[in-house]
mmCIF file of the N, C-alpha and C atoms, coordinates in Angstrom:
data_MODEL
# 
_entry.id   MODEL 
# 
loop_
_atom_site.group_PDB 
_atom_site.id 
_atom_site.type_symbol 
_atom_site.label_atom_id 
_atom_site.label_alt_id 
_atom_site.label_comp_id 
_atom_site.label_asym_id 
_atom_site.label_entity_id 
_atom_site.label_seq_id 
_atom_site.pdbx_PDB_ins_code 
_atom_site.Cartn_x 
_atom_site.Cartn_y 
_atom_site.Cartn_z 
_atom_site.occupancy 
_atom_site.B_iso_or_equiv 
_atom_site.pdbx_formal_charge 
_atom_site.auth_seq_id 
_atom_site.auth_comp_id 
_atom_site.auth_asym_id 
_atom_site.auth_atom_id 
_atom_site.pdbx_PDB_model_num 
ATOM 1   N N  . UNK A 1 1  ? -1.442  -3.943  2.496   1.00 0.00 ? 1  UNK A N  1 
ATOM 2   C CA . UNK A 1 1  ? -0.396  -2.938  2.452   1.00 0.00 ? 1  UNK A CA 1 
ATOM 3   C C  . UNK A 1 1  ? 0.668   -3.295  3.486   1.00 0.00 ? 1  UNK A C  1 
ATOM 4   N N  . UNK A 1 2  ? 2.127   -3.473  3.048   1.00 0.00 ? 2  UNK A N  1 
ATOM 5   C CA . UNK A 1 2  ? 2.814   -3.880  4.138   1.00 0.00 ? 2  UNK A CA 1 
ATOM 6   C C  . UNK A 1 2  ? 3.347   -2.935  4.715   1.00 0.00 ? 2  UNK A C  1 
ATOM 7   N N  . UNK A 1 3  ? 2.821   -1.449  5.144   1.00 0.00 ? 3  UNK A N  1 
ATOM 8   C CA . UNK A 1 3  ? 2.688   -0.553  5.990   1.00 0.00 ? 3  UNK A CA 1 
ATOM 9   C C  . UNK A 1 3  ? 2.389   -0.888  7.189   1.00 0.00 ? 3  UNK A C  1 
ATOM 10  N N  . UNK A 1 4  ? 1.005   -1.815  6.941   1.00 0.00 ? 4  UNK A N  1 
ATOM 11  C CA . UNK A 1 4  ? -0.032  -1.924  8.424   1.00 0.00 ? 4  UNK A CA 1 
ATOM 12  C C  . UNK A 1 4  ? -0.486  -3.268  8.227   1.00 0.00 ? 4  UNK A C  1 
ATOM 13  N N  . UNK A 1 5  ? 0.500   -4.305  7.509   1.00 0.00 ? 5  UNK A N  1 
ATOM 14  C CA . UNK A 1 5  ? -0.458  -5.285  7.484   1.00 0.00 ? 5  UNK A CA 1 
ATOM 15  C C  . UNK A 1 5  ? 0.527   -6.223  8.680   1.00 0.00 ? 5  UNK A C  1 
ATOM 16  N N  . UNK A 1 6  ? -0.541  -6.672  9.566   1.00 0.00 ? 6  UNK A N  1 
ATOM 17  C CA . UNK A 1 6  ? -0.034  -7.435  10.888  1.00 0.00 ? 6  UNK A CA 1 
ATOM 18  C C  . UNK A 1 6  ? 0.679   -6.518  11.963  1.00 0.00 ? 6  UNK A C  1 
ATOM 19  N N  . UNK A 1 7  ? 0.708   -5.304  11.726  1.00 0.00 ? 7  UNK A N  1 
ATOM 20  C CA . UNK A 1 7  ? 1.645   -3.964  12.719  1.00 0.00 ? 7  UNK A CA 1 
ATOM 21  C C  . UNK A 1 7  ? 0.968   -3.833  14.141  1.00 0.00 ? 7  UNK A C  1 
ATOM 22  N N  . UNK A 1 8  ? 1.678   -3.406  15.123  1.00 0.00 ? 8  UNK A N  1 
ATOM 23  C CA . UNK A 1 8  ? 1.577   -2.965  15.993  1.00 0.00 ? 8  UNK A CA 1 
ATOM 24  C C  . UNK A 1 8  ? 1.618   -1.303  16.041  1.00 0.00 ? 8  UNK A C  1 
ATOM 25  N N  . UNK A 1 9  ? 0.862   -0.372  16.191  1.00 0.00 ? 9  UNK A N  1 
ATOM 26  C CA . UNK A 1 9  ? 0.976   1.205   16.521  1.00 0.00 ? 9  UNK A CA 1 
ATOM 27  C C  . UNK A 1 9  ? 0.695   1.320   17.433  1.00 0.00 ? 9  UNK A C  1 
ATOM 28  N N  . UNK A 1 10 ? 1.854   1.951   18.485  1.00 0.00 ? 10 UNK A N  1 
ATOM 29  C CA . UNK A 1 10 ? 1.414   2.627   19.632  1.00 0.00 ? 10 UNK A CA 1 
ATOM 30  C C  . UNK A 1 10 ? 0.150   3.560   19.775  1.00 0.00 ? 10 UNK A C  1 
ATOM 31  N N  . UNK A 1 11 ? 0.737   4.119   18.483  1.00 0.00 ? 11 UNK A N  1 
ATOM 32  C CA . UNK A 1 11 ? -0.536  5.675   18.563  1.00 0.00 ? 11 UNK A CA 1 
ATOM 33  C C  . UNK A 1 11 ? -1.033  5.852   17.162  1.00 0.00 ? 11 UNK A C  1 
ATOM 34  N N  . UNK A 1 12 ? -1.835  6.572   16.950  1.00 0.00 ? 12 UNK A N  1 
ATOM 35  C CA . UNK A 1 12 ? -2.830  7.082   15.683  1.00 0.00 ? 12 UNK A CA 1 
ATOM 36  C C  . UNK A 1 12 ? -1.573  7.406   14.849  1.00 0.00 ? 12 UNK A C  1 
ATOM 37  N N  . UNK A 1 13 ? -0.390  8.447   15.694  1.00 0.00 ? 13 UNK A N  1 
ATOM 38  C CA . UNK A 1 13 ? 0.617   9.203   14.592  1.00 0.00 ? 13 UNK A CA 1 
ATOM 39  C C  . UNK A 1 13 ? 1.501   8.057   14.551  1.00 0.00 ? 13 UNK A C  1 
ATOM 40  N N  . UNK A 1 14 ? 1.371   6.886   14.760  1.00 0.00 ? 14 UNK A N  1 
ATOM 41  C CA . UNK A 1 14 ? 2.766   6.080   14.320  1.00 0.00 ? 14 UNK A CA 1 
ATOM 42  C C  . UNK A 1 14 ? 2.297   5.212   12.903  1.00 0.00 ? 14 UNK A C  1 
ATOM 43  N N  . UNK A 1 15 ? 0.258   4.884   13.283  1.00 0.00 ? 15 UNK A N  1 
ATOM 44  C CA . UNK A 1 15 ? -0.054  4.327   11.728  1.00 0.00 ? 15 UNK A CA 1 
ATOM 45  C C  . UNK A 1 15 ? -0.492  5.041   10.709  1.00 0.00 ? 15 UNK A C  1 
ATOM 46  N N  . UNK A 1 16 ? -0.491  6.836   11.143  1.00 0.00 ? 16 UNK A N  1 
ATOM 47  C CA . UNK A 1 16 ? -0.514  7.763   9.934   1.00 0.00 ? 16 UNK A CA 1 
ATOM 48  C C  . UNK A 1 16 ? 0.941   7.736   9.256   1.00 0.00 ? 16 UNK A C  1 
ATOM 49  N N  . UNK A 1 17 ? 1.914   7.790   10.440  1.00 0.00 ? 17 UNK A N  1 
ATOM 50  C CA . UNK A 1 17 ? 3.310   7.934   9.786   1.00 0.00 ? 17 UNK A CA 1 
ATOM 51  C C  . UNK A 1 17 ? 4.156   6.864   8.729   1.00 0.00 ? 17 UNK A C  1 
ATOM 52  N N  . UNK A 1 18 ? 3.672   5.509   9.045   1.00 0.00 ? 18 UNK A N  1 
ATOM 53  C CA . UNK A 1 18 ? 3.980   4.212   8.296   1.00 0.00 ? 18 UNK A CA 1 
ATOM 54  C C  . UNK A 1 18 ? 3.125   4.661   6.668   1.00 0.00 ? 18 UNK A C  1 
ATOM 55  N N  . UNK A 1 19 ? 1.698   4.741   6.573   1.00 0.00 ? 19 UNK A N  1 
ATOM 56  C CA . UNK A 1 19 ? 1.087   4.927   5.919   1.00 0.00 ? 19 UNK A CA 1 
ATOM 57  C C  . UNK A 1 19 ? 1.401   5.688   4.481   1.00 0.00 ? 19 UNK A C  1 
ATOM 58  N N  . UNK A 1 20 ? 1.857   7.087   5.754   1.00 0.00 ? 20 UNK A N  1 
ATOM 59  C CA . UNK A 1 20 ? 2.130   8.168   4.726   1.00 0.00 ? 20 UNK A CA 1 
ATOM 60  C C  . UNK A 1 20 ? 3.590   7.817   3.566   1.00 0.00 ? 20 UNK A C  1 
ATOM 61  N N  . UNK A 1 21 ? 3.596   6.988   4.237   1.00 0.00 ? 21 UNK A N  1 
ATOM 62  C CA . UNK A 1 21 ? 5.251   6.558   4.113   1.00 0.00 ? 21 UNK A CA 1 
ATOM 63  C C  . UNK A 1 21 ? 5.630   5.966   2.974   1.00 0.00 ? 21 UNK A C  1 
ATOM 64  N N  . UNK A 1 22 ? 4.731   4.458   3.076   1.00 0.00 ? 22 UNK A N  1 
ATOM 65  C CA . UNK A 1 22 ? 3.980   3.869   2.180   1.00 0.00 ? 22 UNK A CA 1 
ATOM 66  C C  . UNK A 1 22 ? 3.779   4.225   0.979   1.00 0.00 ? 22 UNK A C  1 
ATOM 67  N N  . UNK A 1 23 ? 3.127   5.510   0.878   1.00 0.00 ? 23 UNK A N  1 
ATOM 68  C CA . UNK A 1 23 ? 2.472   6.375   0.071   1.00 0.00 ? 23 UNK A CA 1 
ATOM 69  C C  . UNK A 1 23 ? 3.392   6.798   -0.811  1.00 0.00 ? 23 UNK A C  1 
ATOM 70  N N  . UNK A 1 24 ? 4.313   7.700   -0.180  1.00 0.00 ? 24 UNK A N  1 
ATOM 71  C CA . UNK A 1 24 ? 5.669   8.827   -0.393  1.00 0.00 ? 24 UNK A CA 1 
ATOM 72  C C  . UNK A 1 24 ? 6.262   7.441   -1.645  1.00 0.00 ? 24 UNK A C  1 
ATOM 73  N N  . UNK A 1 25 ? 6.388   6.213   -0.928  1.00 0.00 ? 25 UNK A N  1 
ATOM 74  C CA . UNK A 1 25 ? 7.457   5.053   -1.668  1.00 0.00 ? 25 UNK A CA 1 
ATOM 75  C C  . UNK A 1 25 ? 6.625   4.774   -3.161  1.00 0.00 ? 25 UNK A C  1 
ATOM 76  N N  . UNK A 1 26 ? 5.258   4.639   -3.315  1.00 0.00 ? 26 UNK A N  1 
ATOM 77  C CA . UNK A 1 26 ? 4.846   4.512   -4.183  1.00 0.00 ? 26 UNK A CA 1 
ATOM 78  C C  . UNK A 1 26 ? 4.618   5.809   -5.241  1.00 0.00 ? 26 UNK A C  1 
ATOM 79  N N  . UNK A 1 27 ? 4.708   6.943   -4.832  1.00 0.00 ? 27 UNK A N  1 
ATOM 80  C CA . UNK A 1 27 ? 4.850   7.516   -5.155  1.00 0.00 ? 27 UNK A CA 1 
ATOM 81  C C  . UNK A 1 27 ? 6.006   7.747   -6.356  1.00 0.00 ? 27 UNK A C  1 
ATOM 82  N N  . UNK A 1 28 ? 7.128   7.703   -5.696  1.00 0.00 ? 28 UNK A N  1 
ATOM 83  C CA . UNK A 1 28 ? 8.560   7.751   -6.073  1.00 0.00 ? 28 UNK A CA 1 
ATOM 84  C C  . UNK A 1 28 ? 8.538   6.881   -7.453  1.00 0.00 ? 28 UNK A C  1 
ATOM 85  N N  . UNK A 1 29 ? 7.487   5.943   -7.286  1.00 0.00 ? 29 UNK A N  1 
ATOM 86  C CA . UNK A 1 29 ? 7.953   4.657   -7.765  1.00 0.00 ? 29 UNK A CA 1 
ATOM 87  C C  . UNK A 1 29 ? 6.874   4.066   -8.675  1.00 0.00 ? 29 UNK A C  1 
ATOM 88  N N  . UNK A 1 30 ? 6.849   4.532   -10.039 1.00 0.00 ? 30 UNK A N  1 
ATOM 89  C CA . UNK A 1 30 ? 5.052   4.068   -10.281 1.00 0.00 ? 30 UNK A CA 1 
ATOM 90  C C  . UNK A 1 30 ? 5.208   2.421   -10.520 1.00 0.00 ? 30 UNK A C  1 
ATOM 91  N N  . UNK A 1 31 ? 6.198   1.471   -10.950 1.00 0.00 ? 31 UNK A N  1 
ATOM 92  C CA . UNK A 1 31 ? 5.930   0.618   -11.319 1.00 0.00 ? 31 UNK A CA 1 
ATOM 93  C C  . UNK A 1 31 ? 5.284   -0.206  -9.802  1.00 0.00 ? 31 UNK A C  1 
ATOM 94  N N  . UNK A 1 32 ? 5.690   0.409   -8.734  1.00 0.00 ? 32 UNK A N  1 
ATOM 95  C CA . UNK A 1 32 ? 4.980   -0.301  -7.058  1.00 0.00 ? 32 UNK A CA 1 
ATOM 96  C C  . UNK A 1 32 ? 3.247   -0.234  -7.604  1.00 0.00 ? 32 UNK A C  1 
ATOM 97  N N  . UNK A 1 33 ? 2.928   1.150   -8.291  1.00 0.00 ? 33 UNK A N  1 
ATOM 98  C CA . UNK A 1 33 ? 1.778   1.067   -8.091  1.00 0.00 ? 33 UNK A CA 1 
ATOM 99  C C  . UNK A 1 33 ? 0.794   0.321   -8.935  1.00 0.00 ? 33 UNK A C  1 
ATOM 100 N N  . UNK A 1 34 ? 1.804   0.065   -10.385 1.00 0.00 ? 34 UNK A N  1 
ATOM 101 C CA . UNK A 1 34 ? 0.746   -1.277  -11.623 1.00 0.00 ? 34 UNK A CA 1 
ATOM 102 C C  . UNK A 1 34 ? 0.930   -2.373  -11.081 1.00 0.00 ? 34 UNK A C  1 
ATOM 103 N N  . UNK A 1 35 ? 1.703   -2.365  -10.376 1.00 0.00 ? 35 UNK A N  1 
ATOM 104 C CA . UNK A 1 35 ? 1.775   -3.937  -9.525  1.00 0.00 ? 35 UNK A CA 1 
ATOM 105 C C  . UNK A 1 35 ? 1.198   -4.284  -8.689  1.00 0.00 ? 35 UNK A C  1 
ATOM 106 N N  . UNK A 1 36 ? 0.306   -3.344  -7.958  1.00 0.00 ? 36 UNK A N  1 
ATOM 107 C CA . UNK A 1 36 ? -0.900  -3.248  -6.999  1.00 0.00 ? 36 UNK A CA 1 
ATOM 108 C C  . UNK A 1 36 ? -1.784  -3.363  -7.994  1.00 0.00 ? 36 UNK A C  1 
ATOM 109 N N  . UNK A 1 37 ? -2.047  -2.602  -8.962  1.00 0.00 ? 37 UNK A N  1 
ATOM 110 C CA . UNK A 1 37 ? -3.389  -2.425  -9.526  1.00 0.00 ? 37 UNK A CA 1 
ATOM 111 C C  . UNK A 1 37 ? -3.290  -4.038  -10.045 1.00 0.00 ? 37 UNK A C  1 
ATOM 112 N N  . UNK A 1 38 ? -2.437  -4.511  -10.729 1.00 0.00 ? 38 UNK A N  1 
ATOM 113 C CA . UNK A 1 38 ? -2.441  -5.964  -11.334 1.00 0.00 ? 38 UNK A CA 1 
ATOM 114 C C  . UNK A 1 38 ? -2.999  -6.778  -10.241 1.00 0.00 ? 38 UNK A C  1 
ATOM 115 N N  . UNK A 1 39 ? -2.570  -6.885  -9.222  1.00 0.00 ? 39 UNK A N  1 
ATOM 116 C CA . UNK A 1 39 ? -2.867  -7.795  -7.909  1.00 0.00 ? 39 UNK A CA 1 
ATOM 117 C C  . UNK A 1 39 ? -4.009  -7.357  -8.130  1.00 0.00 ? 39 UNK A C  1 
ATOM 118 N N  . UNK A 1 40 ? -4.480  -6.497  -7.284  1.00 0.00 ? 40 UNK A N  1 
ATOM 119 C CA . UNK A 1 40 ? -5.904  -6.247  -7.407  1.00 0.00 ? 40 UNK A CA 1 
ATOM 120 C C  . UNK A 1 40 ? -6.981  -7.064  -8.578  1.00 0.00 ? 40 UNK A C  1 
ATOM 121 N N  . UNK A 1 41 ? -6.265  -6.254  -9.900  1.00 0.00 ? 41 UNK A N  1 
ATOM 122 C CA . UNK A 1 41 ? -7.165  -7.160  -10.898 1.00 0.00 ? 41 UNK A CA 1 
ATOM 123 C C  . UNK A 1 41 ? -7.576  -8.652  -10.862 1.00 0.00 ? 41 UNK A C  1 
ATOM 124 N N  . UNK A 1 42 ? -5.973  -9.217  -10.528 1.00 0.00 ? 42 UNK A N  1 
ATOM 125 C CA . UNK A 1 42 ? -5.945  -10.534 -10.511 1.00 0.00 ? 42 UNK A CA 1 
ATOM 126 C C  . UNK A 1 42 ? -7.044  -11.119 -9.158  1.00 0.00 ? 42 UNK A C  1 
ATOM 127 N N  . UNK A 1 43 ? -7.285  -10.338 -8.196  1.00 0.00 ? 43 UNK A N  1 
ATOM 128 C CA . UNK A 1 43 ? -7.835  -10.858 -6.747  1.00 0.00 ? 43 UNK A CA 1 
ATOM 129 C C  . UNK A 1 43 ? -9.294  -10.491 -7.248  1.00 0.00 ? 43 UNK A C  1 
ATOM 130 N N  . UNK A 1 44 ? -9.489  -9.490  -8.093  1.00 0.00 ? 44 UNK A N  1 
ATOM 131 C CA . UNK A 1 44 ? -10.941 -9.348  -8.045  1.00 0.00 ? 44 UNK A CA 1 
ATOM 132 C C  . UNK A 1 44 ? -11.772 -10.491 -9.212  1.00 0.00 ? 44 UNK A C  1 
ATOM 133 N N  . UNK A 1 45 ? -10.671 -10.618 -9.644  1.00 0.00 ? 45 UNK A N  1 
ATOM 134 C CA . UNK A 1 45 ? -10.884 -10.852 -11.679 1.00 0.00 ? 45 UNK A CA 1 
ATOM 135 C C  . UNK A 1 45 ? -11.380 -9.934  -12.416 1.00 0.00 ? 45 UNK A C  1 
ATOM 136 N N  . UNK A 1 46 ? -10.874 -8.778  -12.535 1.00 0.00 ? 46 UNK A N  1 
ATOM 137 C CA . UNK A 1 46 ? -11.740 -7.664  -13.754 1.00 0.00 ? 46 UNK A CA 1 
ATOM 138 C C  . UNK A 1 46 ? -10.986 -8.146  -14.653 1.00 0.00 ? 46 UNK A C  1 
ATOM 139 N N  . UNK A 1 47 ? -12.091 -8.020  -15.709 1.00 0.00 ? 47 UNK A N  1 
ATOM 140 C CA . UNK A 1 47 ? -11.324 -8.124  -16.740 1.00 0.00 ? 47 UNK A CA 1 
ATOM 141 C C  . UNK A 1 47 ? -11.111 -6.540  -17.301 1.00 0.00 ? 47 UNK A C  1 
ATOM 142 N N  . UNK A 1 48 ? -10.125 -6.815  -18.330 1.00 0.00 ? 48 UNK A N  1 
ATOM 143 C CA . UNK A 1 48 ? -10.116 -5.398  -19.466 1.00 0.00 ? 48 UNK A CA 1 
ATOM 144 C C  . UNK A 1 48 ? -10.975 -5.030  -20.320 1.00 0.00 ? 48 UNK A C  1 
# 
């Protein structure tokens, strides 16, 4: 997740706040999220 991937957080509320953030964007946005699930597929190999 490039929220927290390689990040520095001062505090608990700065890597809830990236996170949530994260979240909110995929949200907004479904094609962010078949494009995760595809990666995924592709990293695990499931098939259909």
């Amino acid at each position: 997740m490039h929220a927290t991937h390689l990040k520095y957080f001062k505090t608990f509320e700065d890597l809830h706040d990236s996170v949530v953030k994260a979240f909110k964007s995929y949200m907004q946005d479904a094609s962010k999220i078949i494009c995760v699930m595809q990666k995924m597929r592709e990293d695990f190999s499931i098939a259909c």
